[in-house]
C-alpha positions as CSV (number, residue, x, y, z in Angstrom):
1,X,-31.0,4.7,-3.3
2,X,-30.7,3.1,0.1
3,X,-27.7,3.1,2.4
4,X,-25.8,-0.3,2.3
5,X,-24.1,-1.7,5.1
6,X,-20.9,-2.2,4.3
7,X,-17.7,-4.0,5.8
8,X,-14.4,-4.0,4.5
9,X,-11.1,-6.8,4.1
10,X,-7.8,-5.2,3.9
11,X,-5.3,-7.5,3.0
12,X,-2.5,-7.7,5.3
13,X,-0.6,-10.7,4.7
14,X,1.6,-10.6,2.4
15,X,5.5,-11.0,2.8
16,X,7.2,-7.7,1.4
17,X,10.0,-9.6,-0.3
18,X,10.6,-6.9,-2.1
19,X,11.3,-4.7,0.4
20,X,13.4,-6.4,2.3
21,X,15.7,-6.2,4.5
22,X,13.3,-3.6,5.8
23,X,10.8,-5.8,6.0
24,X,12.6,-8.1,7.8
25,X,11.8,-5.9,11.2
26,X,8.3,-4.9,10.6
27,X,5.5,-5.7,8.1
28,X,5.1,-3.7,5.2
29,X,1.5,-2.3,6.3
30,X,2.9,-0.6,9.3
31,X,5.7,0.4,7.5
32,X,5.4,4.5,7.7
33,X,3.9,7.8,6.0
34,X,3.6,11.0,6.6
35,X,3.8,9.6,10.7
36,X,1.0,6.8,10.1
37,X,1.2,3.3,9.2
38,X,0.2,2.1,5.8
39,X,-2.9,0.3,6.8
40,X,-3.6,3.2,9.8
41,X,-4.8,5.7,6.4
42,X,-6.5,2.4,4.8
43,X,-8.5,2.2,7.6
44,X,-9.1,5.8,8.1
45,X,-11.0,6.1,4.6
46,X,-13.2,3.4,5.5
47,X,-14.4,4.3,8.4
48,X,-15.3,7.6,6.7
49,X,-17.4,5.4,4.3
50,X,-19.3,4.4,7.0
51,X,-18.1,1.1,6.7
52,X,-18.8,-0.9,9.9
53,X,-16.0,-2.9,11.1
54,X,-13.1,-4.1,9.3
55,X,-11.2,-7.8,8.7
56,X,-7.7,-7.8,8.1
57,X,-5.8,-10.8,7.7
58,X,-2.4,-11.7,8.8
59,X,0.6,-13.7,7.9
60,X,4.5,-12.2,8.1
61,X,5.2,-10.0,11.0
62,X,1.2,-10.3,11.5
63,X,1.7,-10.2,15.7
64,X,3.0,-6.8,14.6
65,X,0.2,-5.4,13.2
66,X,-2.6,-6.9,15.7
67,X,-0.1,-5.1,18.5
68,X,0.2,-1.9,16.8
69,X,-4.0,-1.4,16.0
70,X,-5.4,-3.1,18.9
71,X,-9.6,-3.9,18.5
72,X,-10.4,-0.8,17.0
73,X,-9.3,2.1,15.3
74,X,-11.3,5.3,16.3
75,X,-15.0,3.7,16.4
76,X,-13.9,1.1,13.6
77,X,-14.0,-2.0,15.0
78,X,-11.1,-5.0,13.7
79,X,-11.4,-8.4,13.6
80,X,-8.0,-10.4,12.3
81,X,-7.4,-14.1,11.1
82,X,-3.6,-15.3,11.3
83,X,-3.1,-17.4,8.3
84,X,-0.1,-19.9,8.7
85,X,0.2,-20.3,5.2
86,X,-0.2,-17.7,2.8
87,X,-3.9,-18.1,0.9
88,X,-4.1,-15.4,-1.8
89,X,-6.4,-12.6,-2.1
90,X,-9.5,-14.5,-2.7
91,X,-8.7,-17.6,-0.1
92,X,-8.5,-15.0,2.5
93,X,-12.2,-14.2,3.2
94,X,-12.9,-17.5,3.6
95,X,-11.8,-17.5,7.5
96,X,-13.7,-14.4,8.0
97,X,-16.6,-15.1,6.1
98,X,-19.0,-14.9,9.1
99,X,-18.2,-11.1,9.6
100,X,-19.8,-10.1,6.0
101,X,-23.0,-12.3,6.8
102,X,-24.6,-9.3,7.8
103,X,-23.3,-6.9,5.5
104,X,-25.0,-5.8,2.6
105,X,-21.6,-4.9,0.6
106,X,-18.4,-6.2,1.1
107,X,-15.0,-3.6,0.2
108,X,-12.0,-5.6,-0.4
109,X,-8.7,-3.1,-0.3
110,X,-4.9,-4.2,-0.6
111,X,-3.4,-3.5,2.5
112,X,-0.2,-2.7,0.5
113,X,-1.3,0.5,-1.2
114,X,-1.5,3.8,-0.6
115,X,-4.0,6.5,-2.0
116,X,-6.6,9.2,-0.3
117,X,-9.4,6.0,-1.3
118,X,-13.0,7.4,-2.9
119,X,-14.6,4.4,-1.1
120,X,-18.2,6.7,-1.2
121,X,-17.4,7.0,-4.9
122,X,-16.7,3.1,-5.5
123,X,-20.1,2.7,-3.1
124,X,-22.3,4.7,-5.3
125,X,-21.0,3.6,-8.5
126,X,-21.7,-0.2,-7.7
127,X,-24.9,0.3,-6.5
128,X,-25.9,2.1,-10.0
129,X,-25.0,-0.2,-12.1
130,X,-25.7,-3.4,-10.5
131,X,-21.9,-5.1,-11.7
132,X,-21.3,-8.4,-10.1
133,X,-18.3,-6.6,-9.0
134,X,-17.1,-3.0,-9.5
135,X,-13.2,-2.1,-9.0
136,X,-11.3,1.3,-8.6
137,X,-8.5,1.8,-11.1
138,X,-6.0,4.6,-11.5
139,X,-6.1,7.0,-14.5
140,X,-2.6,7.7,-13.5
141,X,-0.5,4.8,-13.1
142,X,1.3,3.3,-16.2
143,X,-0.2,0.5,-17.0
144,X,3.1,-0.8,-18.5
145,X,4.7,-0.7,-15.0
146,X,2.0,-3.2,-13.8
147,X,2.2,-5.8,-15.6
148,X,-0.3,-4.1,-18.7
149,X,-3.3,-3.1,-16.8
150,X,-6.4,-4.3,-16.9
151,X,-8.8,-4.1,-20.4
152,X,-11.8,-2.1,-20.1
153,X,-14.1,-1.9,-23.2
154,X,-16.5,1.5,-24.1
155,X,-18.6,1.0,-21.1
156,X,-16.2,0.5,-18.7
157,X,-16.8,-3.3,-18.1
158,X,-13.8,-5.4,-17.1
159,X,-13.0,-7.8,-20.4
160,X,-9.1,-8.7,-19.7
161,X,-7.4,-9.2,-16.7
162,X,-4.6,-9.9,-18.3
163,X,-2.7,-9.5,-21.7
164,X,-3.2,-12.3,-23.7
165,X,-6.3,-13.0,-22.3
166,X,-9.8,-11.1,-23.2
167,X,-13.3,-11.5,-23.5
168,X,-14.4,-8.7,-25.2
169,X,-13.5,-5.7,-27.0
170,X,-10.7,-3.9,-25.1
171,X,-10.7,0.0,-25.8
172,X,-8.1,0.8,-22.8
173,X,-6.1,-0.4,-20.6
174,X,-5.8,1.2,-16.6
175,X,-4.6,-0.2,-13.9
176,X,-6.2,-1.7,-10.9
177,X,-6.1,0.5,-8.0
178,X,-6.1,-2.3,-5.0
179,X,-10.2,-1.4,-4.1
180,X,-13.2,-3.3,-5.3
181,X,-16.6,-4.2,-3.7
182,X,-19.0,-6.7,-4.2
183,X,-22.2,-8.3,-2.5
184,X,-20.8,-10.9,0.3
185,X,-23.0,-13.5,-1.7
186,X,-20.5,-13.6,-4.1
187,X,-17.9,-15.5,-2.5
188,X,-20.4,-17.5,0.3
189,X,-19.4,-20.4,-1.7
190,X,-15.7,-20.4,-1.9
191,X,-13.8,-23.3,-0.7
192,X,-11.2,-23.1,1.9
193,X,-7.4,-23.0,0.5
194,X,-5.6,-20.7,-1.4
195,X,-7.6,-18.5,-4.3
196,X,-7.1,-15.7,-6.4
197,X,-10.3,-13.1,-6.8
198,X,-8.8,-12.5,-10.5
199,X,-8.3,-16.6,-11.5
200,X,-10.9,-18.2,-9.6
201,X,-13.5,-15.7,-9.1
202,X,-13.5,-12.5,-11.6
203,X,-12.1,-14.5,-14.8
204,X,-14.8,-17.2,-14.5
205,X,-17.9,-14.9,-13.7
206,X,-16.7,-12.9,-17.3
207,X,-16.8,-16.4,-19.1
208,X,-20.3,-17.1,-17.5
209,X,-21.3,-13.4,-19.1
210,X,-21.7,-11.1,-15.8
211,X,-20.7,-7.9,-16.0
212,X,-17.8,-6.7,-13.8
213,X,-17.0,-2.8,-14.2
214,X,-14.6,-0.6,-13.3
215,X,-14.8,3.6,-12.4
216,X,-11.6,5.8,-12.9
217,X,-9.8,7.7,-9.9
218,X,-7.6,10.6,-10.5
219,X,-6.3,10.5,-7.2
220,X,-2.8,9.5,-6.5
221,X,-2.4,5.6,-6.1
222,X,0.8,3.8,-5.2
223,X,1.7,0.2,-5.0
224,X,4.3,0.1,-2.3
225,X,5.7,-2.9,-3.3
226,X,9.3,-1.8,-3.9
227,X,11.8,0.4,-2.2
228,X,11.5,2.5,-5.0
229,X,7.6,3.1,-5.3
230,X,7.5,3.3,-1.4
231,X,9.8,6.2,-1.8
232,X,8.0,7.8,-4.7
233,X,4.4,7.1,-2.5
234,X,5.4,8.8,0.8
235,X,6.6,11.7,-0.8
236,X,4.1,12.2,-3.2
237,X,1.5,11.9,0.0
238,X,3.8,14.5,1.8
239,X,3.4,17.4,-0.8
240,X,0.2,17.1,-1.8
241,X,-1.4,18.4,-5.7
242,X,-1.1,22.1,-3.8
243,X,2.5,21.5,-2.4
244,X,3.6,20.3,-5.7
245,X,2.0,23.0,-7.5
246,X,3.4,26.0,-4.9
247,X,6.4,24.3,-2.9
248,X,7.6,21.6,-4.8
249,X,10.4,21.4,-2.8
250,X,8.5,21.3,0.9
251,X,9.2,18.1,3.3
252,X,7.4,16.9,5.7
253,X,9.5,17.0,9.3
254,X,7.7,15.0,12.1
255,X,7.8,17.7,15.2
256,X,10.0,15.2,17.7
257,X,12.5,15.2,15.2
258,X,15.7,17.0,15.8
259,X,17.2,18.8,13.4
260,X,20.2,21.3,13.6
261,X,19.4,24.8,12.0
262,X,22.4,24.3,9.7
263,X,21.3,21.2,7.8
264,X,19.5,21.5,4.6
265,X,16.0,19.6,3.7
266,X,14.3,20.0,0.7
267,X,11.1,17.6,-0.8
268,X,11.4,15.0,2.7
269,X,9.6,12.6,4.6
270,X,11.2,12.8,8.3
271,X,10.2,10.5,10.9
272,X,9.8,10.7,14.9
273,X,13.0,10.4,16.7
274,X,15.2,10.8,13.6
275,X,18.4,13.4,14.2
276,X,19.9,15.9,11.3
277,X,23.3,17.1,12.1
278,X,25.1,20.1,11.4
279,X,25.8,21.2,7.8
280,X,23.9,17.6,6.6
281,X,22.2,18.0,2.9
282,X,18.8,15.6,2.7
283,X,17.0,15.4,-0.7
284,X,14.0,13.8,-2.1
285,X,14.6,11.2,1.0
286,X,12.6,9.5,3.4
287,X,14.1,8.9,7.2
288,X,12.0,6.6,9.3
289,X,11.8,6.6,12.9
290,X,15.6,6.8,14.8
291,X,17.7,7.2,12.2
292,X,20.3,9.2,12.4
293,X,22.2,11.6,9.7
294,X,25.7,13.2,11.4
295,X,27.7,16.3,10.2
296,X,28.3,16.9,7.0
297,X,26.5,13.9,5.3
298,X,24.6,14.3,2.0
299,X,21.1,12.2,1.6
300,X,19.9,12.3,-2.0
301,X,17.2,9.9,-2.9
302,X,17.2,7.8,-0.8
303,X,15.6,5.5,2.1
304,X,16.8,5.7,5.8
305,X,15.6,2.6,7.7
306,X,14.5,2.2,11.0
307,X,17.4,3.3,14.0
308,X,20.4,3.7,10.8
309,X,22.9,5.4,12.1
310,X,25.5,6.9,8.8
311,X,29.0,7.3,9.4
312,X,30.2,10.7,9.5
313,X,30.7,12.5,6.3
314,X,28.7,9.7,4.4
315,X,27.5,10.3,1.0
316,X,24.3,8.0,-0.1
317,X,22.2,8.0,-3.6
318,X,19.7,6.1,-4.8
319,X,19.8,3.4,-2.2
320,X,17.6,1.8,0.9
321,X,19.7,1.4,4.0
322,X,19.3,-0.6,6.7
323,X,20.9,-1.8,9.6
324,X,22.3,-5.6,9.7
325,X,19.8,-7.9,11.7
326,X,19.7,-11.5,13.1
327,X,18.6,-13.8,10.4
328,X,18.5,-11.6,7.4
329,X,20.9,-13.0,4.6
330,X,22.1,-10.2,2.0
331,X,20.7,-10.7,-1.6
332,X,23.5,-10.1,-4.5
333,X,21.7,-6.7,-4.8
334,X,22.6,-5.7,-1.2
335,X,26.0,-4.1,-0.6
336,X,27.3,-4.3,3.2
337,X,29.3,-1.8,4.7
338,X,30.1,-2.4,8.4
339,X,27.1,-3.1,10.1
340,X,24.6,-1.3,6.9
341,X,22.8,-2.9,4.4
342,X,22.7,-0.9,1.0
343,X,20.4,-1.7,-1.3
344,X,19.6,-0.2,-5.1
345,X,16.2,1.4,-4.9
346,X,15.6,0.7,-8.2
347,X,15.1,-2.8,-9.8
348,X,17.3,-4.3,-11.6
C-alpha cells in the first residue's frame, strides 16, 4: 500500500451561538483546553498523520484565529480563506480548492471538536476499502444526544444520514465523529455557494449506489457545541482513561496560575493567569485565562470566562459566567448580576 499525500480542511467558521456570550470575545476554535486552543490539538494530530499543510476557513472572530496560528504550526503549513458569508461544510472547499490539487487524499475535520483524532487509522481504512468516502464515528457518544446518529448497515457502509431517511438496511446507529476523508476528485466539481457534504454530496453519491463507510473510534470525542459539552470535553481531556481510572478527582492547574495553599481543587481545568484565594472550594470546573475566584467562594460545576472576576463569598453551580461586553445582548436564559453574565450550562 503506498503512502498518500494528504492535506487536510478544518472547519473554522462557524458562529458558536451556542456558546455565547463567551463567544462573543473569541471564536470557539481558540477557545481553551488543557492550555491549547481547540483547533491548536486539531492541527497537532494531523501533522502527525503526515498530512502536508492544512486549510482552515474563517468567518466569526476569524482575524482571531489567523492572529493566534500565524502560517504555520510546527512544520504544518496553513493556508485560510475568510468567508463573509457563512457557506456550510461542503461550500467551504470550494475557495481552497487549489490547495488539494496536488493531494492524493483530502481529510476534512470540524474545527469544533475535540478528540486525540486516529487520522493514520481513518488513512488506512480508506485506502482498504476503496469507499467514495470513509468517516470516523464515535462508539461512545449517544447517538440520541445528536440528533440519532448516523445508520450503518452489517458492513459498516453509511445507508442513513438521517432518521427518516435510509437507503439500505440500518443495523446501528453511531455517531459521526467530525473526521472523514475522501479523494479531492470528489468535490473538483462543486459549485461555488453554500453546500452541505451530507445534502448535496454524501446523500446523492448513496442514491447513485457508491459506497460510503464508516470505522469506529473508542477514543473520547466531544462536540463542543454547548457550555455544557465544552465543560464535559475539557475535563474529560484533563484526566485522561488512567486519571479517571486512579485519580478521578485530579485537575489540571496551568503552572502561572496562582493559587493560595488553602483553597481546595478537585477534577479542574485551571487556566494561565487565573487566581484561587484563600479557603475558595472549586469543583468539576473549568477557569480560563484571568479569572479570578476570591476568599471563601465555592465553584461547583461550572465555567469561569475569560478575566471574571466573582464577588467575594460567591457561590456558583451549574452555570457559564462571563463578564458583560460591548454589544452583547442577554438571552432570557442569561441572568445579570452587576457587571456578570450567568448562564445555565445546561439546555433548556
Amino acid at each position: 500500500m503506498t503512502t498518500p499525500r494528504v492535506r487536510a480542511l478544518v472547519l473554522a467558521a462557524g458562529e458558536g451561538t451556542r456558546l455565547r456570550p463567551l463567544t462573543h470575545q473569541k471564536p470557539k476554535p481558540l477557545l481553551p483546553v488543557a492550555g491549547e486552543p481547540i483547533l491548536a490539538h486539531t492541527l497537532s494530530y494531523l501533522a502527525d498523520a503526515g498530512c502536508e499543510a492544512a486549510a482552515i476557513n474563517l468567518h466569526h472572530l476569524g482575524g482571531q484565529i489567523r492572529d493566534h496560528l500565524g502560517d504555520h504550526l510546527g512544520e504544518l503549513p496553513l493556508v485560510y480563506s475568510e468567508e463573509s458569508e457563512l457557506q456550510g461544510t461542503l461550500g467551504a472547499v470550494v475557495p481552497l480548492r487549489y490547495v488539494f490539487e496536488a493531494a492524493d487524499l483530502m481529510v476534512v475535520a470540524n474545527g469544533d471538536s475535540l478528540c486525540r483524532w486516529p487520522v493514520k487509522q481513518l488513512i488506512r481504512a480508506h485506502q482498504k476499502h476503496e469507499a467514495a468516502a470513509t468517516l470516523l464515528v464515535s462508539e461512545k457518544a449517544d447517538p440520541q444526544r445528536y440528533g440519532g446518529g448516523i445508520g450503518l448497515d452489517e458492513q459498516d457502509r453509511v445507508v442513513s444520514f438521517r432518521k427518516g431517511t435510509t437507503y439500505g438496511d440500518s443495523r446501528r446507529r453511531c455517531v459521526f465523529a467530525g473526521l472523514h476523508i475522501f479523494s479531492p476528485r470528489l468535490v473538483e466539481d462543486v459549485a461555488a455557494g453554500p453546500s452541505d457534504f451530507v445534502r448535496d454530496l454524501y446523500e446523492p453519491l448513496i442514491r447513485d449506489g457508491q459506497e460510503i463507510r464508516a470505522i469506529s473510534t473508542s477514543r473520547d470525542w466531544h462536540d463542543l457545541g454547548t457550555p455544557r459539552r465544552y465543560l464535559e470535553g475539557v475535563l474529560d481531556w484533563t484526566r485522561g482513561r488512567r486519571a479517571r481510572r486512579l485519580l478521578g478527582r485530579r485537575s489540571q492547574v496551568s503552572p502561572r496560575a496562582q493559587v493560595d495553599e488553602s483553597a481546595k481543587i478537585q477534577g479542574c481545568s485551571v487556566e494561565d493567569g487565573v487566581e484561587i484565594g484563600a479557603g475558595a472550594v472549586v469543583e468539576n470546573s473549568l477557569l480560563l485565562p484571568g479569572s479570578r475566584v476570591p476568599e471563601g467562594c465555592e465553584v461547583r460545576d461550572a465555567i469561569l470566562g475569560f478575566d471574571v472576576e466573582l464577588p467575594p463569598d460567591t457561590f456558583v453551580q451549574g452555570r457559564m459566567i462571563n463578564t458583560q461586553t460591548a454589544g452583547f445582548t442577554a438571552g432570557p436564559r442569561d441572568s445579570l448580576l452587576g457587571e456578570l453574565i450567568y448562564t445555565p450550562l445546561d439546555e433548556g
